[in-house]
C-alpha positions in Angstrom: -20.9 9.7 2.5 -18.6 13.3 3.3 -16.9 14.3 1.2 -12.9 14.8 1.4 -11.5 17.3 3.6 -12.1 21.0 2.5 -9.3 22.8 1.4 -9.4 25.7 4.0 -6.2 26.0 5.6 -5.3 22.1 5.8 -4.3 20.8 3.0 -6.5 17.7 0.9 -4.1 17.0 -1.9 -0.9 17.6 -3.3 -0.6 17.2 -6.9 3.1 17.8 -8.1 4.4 19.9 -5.2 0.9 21.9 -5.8 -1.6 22.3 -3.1 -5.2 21.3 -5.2 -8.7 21.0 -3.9 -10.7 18.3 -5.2 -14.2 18.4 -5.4 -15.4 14.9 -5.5 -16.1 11.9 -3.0 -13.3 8.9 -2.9 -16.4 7.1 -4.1 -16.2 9.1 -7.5 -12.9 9.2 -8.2 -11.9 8.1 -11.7 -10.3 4.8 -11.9 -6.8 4.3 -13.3 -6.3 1.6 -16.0 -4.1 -1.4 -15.4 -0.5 -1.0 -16.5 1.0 -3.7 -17.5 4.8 -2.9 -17.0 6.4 -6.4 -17.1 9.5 -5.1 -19.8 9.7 -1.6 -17.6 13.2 -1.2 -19.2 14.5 -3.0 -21.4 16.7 -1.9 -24.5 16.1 -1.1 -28.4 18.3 0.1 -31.3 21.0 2.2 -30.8 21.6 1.8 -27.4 22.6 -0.5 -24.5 19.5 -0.2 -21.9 20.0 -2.7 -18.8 19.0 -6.2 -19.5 15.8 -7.1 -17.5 17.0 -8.5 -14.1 14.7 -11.8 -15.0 18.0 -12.4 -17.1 20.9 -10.1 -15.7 19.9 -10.0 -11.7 22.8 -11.3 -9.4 21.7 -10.5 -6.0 20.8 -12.5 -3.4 17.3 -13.2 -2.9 15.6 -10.9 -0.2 15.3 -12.7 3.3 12.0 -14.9 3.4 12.1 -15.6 -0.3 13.1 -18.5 -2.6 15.8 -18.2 -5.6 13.9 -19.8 -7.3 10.2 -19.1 -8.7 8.2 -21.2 -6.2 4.9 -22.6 -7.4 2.0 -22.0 -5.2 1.0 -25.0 -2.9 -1.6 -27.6 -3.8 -3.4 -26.3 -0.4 -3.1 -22.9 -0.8 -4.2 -23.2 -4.9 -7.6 -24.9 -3.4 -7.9 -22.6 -0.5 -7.8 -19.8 -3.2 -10.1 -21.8 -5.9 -12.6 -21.9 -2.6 -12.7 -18.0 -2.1 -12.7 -17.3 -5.7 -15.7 -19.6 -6.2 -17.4 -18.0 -3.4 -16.8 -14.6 -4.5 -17.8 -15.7 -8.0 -21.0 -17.2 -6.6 -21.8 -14.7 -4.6 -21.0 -11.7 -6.3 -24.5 -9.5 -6.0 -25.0 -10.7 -2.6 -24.0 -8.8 0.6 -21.1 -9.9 2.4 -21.0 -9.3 6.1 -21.4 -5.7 6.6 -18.2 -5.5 8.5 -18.9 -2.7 10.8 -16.3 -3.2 13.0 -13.3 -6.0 13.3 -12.6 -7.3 16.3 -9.2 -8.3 17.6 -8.8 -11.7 16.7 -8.7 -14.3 19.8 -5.6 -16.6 19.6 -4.1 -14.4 17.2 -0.6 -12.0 18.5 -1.3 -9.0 19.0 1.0 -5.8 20.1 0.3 -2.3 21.5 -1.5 -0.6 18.8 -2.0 2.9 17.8 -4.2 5.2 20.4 -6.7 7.6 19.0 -5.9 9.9 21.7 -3.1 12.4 21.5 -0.7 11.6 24.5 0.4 14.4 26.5 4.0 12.6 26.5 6.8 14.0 24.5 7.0 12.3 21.3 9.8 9.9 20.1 11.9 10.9 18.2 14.2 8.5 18.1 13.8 6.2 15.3 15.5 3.3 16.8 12.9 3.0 19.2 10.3 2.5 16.4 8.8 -1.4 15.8 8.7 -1.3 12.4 8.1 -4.6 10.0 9.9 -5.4 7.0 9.0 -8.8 5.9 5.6 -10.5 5.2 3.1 -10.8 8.5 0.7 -13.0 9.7 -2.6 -12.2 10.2 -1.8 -9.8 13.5 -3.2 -7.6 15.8 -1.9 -3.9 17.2 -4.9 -2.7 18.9 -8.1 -1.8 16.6 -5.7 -2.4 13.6 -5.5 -6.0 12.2 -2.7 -6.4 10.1 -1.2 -8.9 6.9 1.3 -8.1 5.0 2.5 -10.9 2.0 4.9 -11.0 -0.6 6.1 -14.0 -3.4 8.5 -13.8 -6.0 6.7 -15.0 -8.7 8.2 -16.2 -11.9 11.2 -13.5 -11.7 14.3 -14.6 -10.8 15.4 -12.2 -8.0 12.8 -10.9 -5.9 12.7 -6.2 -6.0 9.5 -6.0 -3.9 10.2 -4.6 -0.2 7.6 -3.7 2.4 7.3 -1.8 5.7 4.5 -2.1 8.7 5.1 0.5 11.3 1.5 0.2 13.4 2.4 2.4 16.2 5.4 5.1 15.6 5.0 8.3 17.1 3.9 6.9 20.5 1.1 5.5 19.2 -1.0 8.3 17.3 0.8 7.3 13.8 1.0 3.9 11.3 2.7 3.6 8.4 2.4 1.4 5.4 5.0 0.8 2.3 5.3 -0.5 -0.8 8.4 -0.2 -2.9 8.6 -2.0 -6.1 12.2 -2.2 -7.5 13.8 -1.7 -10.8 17.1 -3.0 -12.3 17.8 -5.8 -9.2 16.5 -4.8 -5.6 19.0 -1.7 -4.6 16.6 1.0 -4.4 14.2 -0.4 -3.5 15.9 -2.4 -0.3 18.2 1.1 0.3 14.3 3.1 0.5 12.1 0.4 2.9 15.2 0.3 5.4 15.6 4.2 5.8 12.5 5.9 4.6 11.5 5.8 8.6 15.0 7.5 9.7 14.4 10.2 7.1 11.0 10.8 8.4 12.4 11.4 11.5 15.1 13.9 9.8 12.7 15.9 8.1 12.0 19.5 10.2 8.3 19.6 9.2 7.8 15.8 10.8 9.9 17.2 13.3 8.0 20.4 14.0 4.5 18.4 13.9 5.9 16.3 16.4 6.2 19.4 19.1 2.6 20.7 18.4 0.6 20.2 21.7 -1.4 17.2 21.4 -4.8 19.3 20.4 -2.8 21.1 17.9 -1.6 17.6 17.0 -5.6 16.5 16.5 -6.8 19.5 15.0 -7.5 19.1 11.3 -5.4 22.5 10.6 -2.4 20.8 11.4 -3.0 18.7 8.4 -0.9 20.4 6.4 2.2 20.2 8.2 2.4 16.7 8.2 1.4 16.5 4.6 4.3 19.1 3.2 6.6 16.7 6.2 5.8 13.7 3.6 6.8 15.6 0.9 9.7 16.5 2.4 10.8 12.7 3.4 10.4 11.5 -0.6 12.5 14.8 -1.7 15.4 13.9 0.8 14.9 10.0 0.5 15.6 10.3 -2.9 18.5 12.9 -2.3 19.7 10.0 0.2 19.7 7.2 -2.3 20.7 9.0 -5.2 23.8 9.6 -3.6 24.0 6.0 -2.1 23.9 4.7 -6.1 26.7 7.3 -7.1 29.0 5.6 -4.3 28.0 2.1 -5.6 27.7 3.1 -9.0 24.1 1.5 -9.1 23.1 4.6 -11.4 20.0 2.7 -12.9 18.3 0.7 -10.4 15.1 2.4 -9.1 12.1 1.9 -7.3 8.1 2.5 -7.2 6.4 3.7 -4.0 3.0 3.7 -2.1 3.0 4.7 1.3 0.2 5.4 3.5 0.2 7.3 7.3 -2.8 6.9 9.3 -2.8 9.6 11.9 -4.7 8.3 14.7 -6.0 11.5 16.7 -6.7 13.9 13.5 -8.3 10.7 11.8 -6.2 11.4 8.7 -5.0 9.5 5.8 -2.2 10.6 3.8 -1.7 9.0 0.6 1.7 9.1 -0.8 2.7 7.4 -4.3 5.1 7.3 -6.8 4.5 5.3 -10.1 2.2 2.2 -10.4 2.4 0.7 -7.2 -1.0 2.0 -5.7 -3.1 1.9 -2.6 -7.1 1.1 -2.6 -9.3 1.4 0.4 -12.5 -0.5 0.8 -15.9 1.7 1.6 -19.5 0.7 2.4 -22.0 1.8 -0.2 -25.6 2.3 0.4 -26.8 0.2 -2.6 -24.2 -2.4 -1.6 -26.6 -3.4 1.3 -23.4 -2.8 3.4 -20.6 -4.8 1.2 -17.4 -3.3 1.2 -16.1 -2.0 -2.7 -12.5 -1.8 -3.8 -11.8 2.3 -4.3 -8.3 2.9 -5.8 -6.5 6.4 -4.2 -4.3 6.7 -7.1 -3.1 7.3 -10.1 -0.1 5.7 -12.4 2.5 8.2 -13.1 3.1 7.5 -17.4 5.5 9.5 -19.0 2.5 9.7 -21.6 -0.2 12.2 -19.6 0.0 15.8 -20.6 1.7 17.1 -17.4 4.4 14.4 -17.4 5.5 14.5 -20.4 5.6 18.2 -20.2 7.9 17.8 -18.0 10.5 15.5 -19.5 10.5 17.0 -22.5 11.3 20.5 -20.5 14.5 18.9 -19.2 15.6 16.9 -22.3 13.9 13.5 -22.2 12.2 11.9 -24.9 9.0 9.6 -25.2 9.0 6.3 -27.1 6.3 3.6 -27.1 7.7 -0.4 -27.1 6.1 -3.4 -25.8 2.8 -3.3 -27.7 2.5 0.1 -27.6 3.8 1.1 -23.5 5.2 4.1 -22.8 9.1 4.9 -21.9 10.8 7.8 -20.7 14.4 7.9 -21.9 17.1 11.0 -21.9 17.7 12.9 -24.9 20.9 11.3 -25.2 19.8 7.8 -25.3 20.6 7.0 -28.9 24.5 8.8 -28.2 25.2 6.2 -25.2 26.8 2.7 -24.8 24.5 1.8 -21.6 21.2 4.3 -20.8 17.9 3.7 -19.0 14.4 4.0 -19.8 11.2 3.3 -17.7 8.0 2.7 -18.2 6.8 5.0 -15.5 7.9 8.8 -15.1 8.6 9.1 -11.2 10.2 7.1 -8.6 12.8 7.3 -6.0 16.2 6.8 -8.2 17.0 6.2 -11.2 20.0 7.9 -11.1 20.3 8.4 -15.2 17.5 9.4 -15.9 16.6 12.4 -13.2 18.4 15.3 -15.7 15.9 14.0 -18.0 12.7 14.7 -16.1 12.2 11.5 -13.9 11.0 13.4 -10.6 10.6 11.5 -7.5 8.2 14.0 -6.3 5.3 12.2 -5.1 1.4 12.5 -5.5 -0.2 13.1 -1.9 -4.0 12.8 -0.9 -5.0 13.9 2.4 -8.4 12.1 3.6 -10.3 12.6 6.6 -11.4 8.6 7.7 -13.7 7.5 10.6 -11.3 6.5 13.0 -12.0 4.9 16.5 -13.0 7.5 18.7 -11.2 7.4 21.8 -8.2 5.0 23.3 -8.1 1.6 21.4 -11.8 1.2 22.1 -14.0 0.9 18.5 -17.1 3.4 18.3 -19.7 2.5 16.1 -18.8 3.8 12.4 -22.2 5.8 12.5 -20.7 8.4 15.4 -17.6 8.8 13.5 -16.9 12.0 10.9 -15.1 11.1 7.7 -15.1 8.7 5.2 -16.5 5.8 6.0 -13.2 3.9 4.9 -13.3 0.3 6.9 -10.1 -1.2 4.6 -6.9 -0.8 3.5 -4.9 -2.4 1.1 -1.3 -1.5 -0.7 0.4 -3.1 -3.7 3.0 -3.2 -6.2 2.0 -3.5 -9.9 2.4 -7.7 -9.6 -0.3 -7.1 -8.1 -2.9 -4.2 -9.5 -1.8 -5.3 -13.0 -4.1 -8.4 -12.8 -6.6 -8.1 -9.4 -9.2 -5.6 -10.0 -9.5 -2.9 -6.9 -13.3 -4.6 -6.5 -12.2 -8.1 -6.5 -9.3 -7.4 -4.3 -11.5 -6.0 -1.3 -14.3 -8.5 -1.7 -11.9 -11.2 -1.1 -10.1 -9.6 1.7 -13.1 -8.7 3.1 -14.7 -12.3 3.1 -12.1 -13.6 3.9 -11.1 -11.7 7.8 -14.9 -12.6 8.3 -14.1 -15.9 7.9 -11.0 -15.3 9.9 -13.0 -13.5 12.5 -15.7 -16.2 12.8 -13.4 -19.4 13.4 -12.2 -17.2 15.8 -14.9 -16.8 17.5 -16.2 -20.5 17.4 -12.5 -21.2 19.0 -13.4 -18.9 21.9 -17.2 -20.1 22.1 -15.4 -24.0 22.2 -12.8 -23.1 25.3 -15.2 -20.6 26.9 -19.0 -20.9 26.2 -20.5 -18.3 28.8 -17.0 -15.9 28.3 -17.1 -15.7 24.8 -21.4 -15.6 24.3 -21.1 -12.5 26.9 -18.1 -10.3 24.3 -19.4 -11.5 21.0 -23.2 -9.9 22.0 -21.3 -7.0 21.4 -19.6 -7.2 18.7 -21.0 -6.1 15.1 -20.8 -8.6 12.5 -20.8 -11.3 14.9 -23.8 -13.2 13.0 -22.4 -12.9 9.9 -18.5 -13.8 10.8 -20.1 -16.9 12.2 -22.1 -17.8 9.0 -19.0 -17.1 6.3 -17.1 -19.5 9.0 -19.7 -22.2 8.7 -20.0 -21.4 4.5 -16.1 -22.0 4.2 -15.5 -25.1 6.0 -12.6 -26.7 7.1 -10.1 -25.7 4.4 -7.0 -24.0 5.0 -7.5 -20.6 5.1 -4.9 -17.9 4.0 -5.1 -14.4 5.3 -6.1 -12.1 3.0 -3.0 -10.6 2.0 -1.5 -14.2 1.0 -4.6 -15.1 -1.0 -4.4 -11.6 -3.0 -0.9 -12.5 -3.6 -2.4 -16.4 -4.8 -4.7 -14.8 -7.2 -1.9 -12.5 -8.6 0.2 -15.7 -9.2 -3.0 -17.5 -10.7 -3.6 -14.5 -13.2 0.1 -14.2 -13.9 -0.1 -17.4 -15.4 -3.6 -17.4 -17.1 -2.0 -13.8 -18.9 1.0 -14.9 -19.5 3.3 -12.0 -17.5 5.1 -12.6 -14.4 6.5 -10.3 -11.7 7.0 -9.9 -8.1 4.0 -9.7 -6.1 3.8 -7.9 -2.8 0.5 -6.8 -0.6 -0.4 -5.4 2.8 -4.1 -5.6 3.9 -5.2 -3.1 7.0 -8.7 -3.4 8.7 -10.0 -0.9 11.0 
């Protein structure tokens, strides 16, 4: 497998507004723990802290969900039991290989992102952008095939928000969010529905943007767009701290895991704040080709050395309730009528607590991925450079609390073959010759066929809706509850 890029010129990570090298594989990276953050700020003695919004939140429902804690379906509970006792069954044997995805027949599709830098002048008008801000079918833009999923669980007001943007930039860029709100749904509703028009703002994005297309593709350009993402969090957060001072929302905050795919450098950038993370899913050679679950990051506690380094340096103070969880909370806390405290030590927000060390600086990881090769057309993985990185899938901490990384990718994984093969038999059905002639030449076609045949006729969910299922499931087996929100991307 390569390793990540080399830190010579371009940039691979940014830890903390700190350009660091890292010296390891995406396959060895250590794994963070679960968090289980279901009371991420509730009060104790000697102070007011907001009441949870299971019991305080008045705001309306975001658009698409229910008011109300839905209970999942009997169909979709039996279409879940069915993967799960697949997966289960089948856990040391090799699931299709995967090599490459094929747009699905019958499925919408849209103009997808182009692996070729255009010699067109960028867009740079936001506007003009598609972007996505509720939950997606299983869908198509080009090479990418997209689901995106979301379910308010057993909370009463629903903070998740989500953004899909396959194709900004003319086509070379996607963009994937996450944003997991705090204290009712402000910041995290204020962040999804302008974090693309700050982008656009930000004069490193800006100056990337008017690099000739080579300079555009070549890997030393890297670090431009990586210091432009750190520049969109920093004035994203400068944006909605002032939008809370207006509205007086001076508590409510939000999570954040974004990922950028840029299409003709075949980079990843890997942006997060907090405990919402991302996880790609990677071939290994003693997996006999089975795609495993590889988280890209790690939860910001106000615990670890370098965090709480921090807060302490500006005044904040560390306290451990809710068997044992850590809290950030200002040094004032215990002199206050009404004060915050978090479970996690950056996010974009969190108006009260940013004197007191909360930083909304994010962590940033800057992979190199095999990525198709040229226009929207798929090259075999073995004649692309990178990491071998065939899966994508982002989450708030509904979901990573209780679905391992593993267990999230073998599902999705199984699951778009099974997609991928009913797909197939439709197109073999309405066009025999047609569709025998384009599936000789497509990898995996054997094996999307046979998890077809193994699944049956039961519904099927995409693979973003049955990660979100399983969430639900283990939310009730463990006794928590919280909002539950995934995207799944395969190359």
């Amino acid at each position: 497998m390569s390793h990540l890029v080399p830190d010579a010129g371009p940039m691979l990570a940014v830890s903390s507004g700190t350009d660091a090298a890292a010296s390891h594989t995406i396959a060895h990276q250590a794994q963070p723990q679960p968090v289980h953050t279901d009371s991420r700020h509730s009060g104790s003695a000697g102070a007011t802290a907001l009441a949870d919004p299971e019991s305080s939140s008045a705001a309306a429902p975001h658009a698409g969900t229910s008011a109300a804690p839905a209970e999942p379906t009997a169909a979709s509970t039996a279409a879940g039991a069915a993967t799960t006792a697949y997966t289960s069954a089948h856990s040391g044997d090799a699931l299709p290989s995967l090599a490459a995805f094929p747009p699905l027949p019958g499925v919408e599709s849209f103009p997808g992102p182009t692996a070729g830098s255009s010699n067109d002048p960028i867009n740079l008008d936001y506007t003009k952008e598609k972007v996505i801000y509720h939950p997606t079918p299983l869908t198509s833009f080009g090479y990418l095939t997209i689901t995106a999923a979301t379910h308010i669980g057993r909370r009463k007001n629903q903070e998740d928000r989500m953004l899909v943007a396959p194709a900004l930039m003319n086509g070379e860029l996607s963009f994937f969010g996450v944003f997991d709100g705090t204290v009712q749904e402000h910041a995290s509703e204020w962040v999804h529905r302008n974090i693309v028009r700050v982008l656009y703002s930000c004069p490193s994005f800006l100056a990337f943007c008017r690099l000739s297309p080579a300079d555009r593709a070549d890997p030393k350009s890297r670090a431009i767009f990586a210091h432009a993402v750190k520049e969109c969090y920093a004035q994203t957060d400068a944006e909605l701290l002032e939008f809370c001072r207006v509205h007086e929302h001076h508590y409510t905050s939000c999570t954040s895991i974004t990922v950028f795919l840029h299409h003709p450098s075949q980079t990843l950038y890997c942006a997060h704040l907090a405990d919402s993370h991302a996880v790609v899913g990677i071939p290994t050679p003693n997996a006999q080709g089975r795609l495993v679950g590889q988280l890209l990051t790690l939860p910001h506690r106000p615990d670890t050395p370098a965090e709480l380094e921090r807060i302490r340096r500006a005044g904040g103070t560390l306290v451990y309730l809710h068997t044992n969880k850590p809290f950030i909370r200002g040094g004032d806390f215990h002199q206050r009528k009404l004060a915050m405290q978090l479970n996690y030590s950056r996010a974009f927000g969190g108006k009260d607590l940013k004197p007191f060390g909360l930083s909304a600086e994010p962590d940033i990881r800057v992979i190199e991925v095999k990525m198709p090769s040229n226009g929207n057309k798929l090259a075999p993985p073995s004649q692309r450079s990178g990491e071998d990185v065939r899966a994508l899938i982002l989450g708030s901490d509904g979901l990573w609390d209780v679905v391992s990384p593993s267990d999230a990718v073998k599902a999705a994984s199984y699951l778009m073959a099974v997609h991928c093969g009913r797909a197939q038999a439709q197109a073999q059905a309405a066009d025999p010759a047609g569709a025998a002639a384009a599936a000789a030449g497509v990898a995996g076609d054997r094996e999307f066929r046979e998890a077809a045949e193994q699944f049956g006729d039961k519904q099927l969910l995409t693979p973003s809706e049955y990660l979100v299922q399983l969430a639900l499931e283990n939310h009730v087996i463990k006794g928590s509850n919280d909002n539950v929100t995934s995207i799944v991307v395969f190359f």
